[in-house]
C-alpha positions in Angstrom: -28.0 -15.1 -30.2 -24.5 -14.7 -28.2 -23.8 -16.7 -25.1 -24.7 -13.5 -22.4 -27.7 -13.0 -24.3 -28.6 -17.1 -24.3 -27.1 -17.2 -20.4 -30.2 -14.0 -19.9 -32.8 -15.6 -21.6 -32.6 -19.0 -19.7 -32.7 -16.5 -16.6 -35.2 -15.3 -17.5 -37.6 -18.5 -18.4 -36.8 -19.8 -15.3 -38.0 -16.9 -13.4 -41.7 -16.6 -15.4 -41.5 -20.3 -13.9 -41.5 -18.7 -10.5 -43.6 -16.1 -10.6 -41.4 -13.1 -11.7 -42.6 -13.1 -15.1 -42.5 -8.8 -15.1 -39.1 -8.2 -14.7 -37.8 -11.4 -16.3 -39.2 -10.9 -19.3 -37.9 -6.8 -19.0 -34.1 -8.4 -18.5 -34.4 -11.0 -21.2 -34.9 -8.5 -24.1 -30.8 -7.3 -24.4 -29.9 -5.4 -27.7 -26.4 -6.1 -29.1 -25.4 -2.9 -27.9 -26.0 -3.8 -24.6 -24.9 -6.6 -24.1 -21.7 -5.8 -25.2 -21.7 -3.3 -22.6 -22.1 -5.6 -19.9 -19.0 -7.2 -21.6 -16.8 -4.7 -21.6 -17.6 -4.2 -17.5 -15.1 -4.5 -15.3 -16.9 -6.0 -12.9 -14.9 -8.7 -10.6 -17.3 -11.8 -11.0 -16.7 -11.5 -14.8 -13.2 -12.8 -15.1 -11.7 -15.9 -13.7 -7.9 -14.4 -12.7 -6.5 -10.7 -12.2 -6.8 -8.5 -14.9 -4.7 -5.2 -15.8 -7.1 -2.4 -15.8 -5.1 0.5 -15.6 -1.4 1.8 -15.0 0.7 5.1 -14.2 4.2 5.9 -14.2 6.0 8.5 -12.1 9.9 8.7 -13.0 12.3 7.0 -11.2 14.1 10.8 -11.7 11.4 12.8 -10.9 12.4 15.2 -8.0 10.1 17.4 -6.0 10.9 20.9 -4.9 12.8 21.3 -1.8 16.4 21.1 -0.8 19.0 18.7 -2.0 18.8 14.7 -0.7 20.3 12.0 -1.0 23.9 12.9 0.0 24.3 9.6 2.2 22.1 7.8 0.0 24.0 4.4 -1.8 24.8 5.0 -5.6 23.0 2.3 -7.7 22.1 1.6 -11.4 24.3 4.8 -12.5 22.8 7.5 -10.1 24.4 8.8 -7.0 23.6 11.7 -4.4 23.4 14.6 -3.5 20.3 15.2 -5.9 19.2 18.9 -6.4 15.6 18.3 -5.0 13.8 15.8 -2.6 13.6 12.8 -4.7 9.9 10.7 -4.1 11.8 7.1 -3.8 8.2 5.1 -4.5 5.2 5.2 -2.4 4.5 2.8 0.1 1.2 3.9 1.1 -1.7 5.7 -0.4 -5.0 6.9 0.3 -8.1 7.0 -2.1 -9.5 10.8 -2.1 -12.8 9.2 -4.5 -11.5 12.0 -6.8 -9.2 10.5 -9.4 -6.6 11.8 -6.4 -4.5 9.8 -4.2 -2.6 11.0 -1.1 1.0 8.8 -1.6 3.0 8.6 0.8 7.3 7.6 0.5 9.0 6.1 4.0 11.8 7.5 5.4 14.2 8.2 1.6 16.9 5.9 1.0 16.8 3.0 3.4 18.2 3.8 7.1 18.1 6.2 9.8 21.5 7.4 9.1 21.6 8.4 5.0 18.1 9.9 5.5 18.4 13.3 7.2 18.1 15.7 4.1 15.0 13.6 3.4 11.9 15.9 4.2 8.7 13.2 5.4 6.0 13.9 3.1 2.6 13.1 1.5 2.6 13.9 -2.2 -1.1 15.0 -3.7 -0.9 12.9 -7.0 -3.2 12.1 -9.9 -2.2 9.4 -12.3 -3.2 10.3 -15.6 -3.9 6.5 -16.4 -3.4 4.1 -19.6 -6.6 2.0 -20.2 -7.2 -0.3 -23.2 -8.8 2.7 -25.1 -5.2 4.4 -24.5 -4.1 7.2 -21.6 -1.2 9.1 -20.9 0.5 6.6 -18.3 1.4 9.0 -15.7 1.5 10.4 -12.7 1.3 13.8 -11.9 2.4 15.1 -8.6 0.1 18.4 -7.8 1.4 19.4 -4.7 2.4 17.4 -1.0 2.4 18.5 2.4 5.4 17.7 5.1 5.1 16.2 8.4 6.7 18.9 11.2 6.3 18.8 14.5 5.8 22.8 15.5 4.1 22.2 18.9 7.3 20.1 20.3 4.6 17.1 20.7 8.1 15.0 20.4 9.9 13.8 23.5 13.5 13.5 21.6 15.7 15.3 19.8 15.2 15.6 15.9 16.9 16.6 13.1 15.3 20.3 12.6 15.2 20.1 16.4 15.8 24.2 16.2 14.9 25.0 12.7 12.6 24.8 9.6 10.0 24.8 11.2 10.6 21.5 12.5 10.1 19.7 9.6 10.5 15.9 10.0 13.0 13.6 8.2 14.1 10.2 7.2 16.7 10.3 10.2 13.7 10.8 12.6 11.2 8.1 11.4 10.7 5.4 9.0 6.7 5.7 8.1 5.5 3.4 6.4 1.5 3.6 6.6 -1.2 5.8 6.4 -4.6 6.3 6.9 -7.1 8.8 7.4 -9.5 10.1 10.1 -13.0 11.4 9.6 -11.7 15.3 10.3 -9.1 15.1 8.1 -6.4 14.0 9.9 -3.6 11.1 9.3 -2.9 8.3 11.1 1.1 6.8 10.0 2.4 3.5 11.1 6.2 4.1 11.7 9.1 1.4 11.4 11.8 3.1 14.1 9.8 3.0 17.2 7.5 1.4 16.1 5.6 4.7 16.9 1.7 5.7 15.5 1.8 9.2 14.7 -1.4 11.6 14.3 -0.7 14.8 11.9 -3.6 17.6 11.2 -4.1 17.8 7.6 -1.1 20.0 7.3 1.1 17.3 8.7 1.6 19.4 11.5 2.0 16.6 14.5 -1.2 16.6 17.4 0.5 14.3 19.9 2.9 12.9 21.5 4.2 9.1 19.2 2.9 6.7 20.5 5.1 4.1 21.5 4.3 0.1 20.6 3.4 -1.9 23.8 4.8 -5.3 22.7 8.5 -3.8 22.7 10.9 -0.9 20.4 13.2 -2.0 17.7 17.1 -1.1 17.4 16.7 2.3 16.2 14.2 3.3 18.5 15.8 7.2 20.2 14.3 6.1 23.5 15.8 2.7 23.5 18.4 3.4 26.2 19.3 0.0 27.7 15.9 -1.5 26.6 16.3 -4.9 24.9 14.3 -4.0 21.4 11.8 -7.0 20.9 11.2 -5.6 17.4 13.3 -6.4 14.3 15.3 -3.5 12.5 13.0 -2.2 10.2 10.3 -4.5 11.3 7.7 -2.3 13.0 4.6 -1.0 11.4 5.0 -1.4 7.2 1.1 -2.2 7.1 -2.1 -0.5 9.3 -5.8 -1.3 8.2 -8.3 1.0 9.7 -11.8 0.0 10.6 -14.8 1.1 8.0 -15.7 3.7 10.5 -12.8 5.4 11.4 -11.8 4.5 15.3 -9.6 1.4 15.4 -6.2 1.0 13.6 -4.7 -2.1 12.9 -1.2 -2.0 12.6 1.1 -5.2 11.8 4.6 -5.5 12.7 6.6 -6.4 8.9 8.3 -9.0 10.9 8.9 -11.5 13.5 8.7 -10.6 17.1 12.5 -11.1 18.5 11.5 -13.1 21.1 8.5 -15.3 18.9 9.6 -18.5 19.1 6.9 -18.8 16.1 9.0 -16.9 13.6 5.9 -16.8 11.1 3.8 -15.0 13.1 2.9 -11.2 12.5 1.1 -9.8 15.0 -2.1 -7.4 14.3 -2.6 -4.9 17.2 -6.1 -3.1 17.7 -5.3 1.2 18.5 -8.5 3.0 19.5 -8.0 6.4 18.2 -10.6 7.9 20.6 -8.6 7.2 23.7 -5.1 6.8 22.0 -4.5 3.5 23.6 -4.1 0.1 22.5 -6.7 -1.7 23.5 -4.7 -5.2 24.2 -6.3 -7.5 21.3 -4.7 -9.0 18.7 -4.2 -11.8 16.0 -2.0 -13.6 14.6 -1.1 -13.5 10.9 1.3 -16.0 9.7 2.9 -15.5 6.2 4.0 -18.4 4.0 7.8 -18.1 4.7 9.9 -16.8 7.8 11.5 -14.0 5.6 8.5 -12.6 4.2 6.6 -9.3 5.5 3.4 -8.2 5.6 3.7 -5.0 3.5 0.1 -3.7 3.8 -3.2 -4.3 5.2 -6.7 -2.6 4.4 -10.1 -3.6 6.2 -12.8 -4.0 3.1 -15.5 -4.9 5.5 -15.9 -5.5 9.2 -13.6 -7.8 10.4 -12.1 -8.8 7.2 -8.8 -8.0 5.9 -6.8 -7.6 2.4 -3.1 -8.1 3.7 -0.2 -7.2 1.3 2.3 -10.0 1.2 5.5 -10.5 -0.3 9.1 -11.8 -0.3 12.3 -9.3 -0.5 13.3 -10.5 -4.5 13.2 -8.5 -7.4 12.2 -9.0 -10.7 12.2 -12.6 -12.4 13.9 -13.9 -8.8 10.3 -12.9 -6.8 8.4 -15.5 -5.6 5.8 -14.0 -3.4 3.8 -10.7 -3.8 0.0 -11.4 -2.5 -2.6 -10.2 -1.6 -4.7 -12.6 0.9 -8.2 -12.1 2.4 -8.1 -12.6 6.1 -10.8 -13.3 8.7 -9.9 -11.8 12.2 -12.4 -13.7 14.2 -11.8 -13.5 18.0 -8.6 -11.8 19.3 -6.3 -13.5 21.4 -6.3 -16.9 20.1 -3.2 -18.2 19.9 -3.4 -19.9 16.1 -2.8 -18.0 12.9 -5.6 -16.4 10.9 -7.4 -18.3 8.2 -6.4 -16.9 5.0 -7.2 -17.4 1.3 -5.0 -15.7 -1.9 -7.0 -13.1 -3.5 -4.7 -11.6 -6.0 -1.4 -13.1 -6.8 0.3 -9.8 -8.5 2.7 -11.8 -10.5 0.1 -13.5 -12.6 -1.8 -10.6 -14.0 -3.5 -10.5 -17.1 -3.2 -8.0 -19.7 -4.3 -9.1 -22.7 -5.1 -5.7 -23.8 -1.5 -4.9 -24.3 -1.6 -2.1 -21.5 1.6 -2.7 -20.3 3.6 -3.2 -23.8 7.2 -2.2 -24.0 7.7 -1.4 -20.7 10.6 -3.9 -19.7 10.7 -7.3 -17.9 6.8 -8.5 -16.4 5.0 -6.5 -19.2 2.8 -7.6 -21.8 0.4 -10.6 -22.0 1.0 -11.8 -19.2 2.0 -8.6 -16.6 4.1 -9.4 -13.1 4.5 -6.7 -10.6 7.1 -7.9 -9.1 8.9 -5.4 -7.8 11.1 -5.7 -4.4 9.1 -3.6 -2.8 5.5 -3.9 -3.1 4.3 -1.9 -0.2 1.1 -0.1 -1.3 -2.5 -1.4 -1.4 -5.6 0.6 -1.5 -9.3 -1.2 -2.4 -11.6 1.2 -5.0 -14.9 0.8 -6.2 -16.8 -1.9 -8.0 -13.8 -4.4 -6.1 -11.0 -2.8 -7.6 -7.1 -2.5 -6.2 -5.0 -0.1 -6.8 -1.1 -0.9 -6.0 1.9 0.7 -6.1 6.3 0.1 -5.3 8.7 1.8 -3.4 11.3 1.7 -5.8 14.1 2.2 -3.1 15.6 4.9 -5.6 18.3 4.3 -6.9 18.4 0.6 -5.8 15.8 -1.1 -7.7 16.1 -1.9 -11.5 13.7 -4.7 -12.5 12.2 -3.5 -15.5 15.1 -2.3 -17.0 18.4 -4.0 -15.9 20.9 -1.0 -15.0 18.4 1.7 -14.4 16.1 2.6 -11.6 12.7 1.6 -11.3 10.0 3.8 -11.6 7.5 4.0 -9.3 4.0 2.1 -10.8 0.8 2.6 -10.0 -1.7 0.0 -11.3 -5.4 -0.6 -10.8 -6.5 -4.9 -11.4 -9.3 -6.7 -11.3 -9.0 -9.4 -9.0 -11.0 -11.4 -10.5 -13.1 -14.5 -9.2 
């Protein structure tokens, strides 16, 4: 008799003991077959750590149709611009379609307002063919994507393709960062240069006006003026949970308020999408260390978070690249959230050998510990799926000298 089989059994005797004798004695008869079924479950009570389920790969090369980008964009790890087509420089958001389809999303293209206008704002349609233990291609395919315009002049400042293309938006007009979607179809994105929250119909055709952040606008905001921004460069919205039923958003400024004196602090902001207001609540996340950002945020259950943490290192020099579960508990309380690690994505197991070959951080023991860890959607059965913004052509931590690709993983989180 194997140990699942002995652990059933025991069950089982102790539950005739108690009256359940029926069904007991129904669970404690397990064939081989069976049991190694229940075995080879993923199932997240079964392991003790993360485990490597799945991955994807989408070229680091890979260029989507479109006009040519990248002319501003830094030259790195032997690549430099203009490219021919609109390269996809990593995701750093995604959305679960329950289809074996993801809507990924890439921020503004190559890292600042001012090397980003030939950068068309888009949501790529992609299905990662995956590599299991019992094999897989390993990558993604990219079936189609829509781009975020603004033909109803919902903007109040000028844009790029203020006169043309159908006013199609770009990296020089905002930095988004987040995603998620309404009940009707609709996105929500959590932008970096306002910080803004902008609503697109399912064509990425804006609905509204952006909404601008009540607790202050960063540098690069077009409506600064003389305005003091109280929000870091690049520090506005990275990560936005949504609640299970669709109304509130919850975006998180990446970084320190400029004038927190608590420099650890993130703060969470409640959005009601019905009235398209803020509502005024909020809570305090504080990550381990003053540099750190919170990178992504999903709600798994009301009132509870998974928040996407990590550090700004690469490769064998990255320290930090969590995800935490986080309580909100009351708003407006002026100490930090409780928070507990629930996957640390450098310590990932993948004894299978998924993951062989494939540079630094592969193999028995897997580390995804990419710059840029930015994208972090919960699936079924207490799955994660997570995925890099490569910052093309910047990045190079698998292969030393050449650009990263852009993962996509599914884990186990285990206990």
């Amino acid at each position: 008799m194997n140990r699942l089989q002995h652990l059933i059994t025991n069950r089982a005797l102790r539950r005739v003991l108690t009256g359940g004798a029926a069904v007991a004695l129904a669970a404690a008869v397990v064939s081989p077959a069976a049991a190694s079924a229940h075995r080879g479950h993923d199932h997240p009570s079964s392991y003790d750590g993360p485990r490597l389920l799945a991955r994807a790969l989408l070229s680091a090369d890979y260029q989507a149709a479109g006009p040519p980008s990248g002319a501003l964009a830094t030259p790195a790890n032997g690549r430099k611009g203009p490219f021919p087509g609109q390269v996809i420089p990593g995701f750093s958001a995604a959305i679960d379609n329950g289809d074996g389809t993801f809507w990924a999303q890439p921020d503004n293209g190559f890292g600042a307002k001012g090397n980003s206008a030939d950068f068309l704002l888009r949501l790529y349609l992609v299905k990662p063919q995956w590599k299991t233990a019992k094999g897989g291609a390993g990558k993604v395919t990219v079936l189609r994507h829509i781009t975020l315009s603004d033909p109803r002049h919902t903007i109040d400042f000028p844009i790029v393709n203020e006169t043309g293309n159908g006013r199609q938006l770009t990296g020089d007009d905002f930095d988004i960062e987040s995603v998620q979607r309404g009940h009707d179809g609709s996105f929500w994105i959590g932008d970096e240069f306002g910080p803004f929250l902008l609503h697109a119909d399912s064509r990425g055709r804006l609905l509204s006006a952006a909404v601008p952040f009540p607790l202050g606008m960063s540098p690069q905001n077009p409506l600064l003026g003389g305005t003091q921004p109280n929000v870091q460069r690049s520090g506005g919205f990275e990560a936005m949970a949504a609640s299970k039923d669709g109304r509130y958003l919850y975006p998180i400024v990446e970084s320190a308020l400029v004038d927190d004196s608590d420099k650890l602090r993130r703060v969470i902001s409640e959005f009601d999408t019905r009235t398209g207001r803020y509502t005024g609540k909020t809570w305090n996340y504080h990550v381990d260390v003053e540099a750190n950002s919170a990178a992504d945020a999903q709600m798994i259950q009301p009132g509870v978070l998974l928040v996407l943490e990590r550090d700004n290192f690469d490769g064998a020099a990255a320290a930090t690249k969590r995800v935490y579960k986080v309580k909100l508990g009351k708003p407006g309380i002026s100490r930090p959230l409780a928070k507990s690690l629930f996957v640390d994505l450098l310590k990932i197991s993948d004894r299978r050998g998924i993951s062989n070959g494939g540079g630094w951080g592969t193999g028995a023991q897997f580390s995804f510990g990419f710059q840029s860890v930015e994208t972090l959607v919960p699936l079924s059965h207490g799955r994660l799926l997570i995925a890099n913004d490569n910052n093309y052509p910047g990045n190079s931590a698998r292969f030393p000298g050449t650009p990263d690709d852009t993962e996509m993983i599914i884990i186990n989180p285990g206990k």
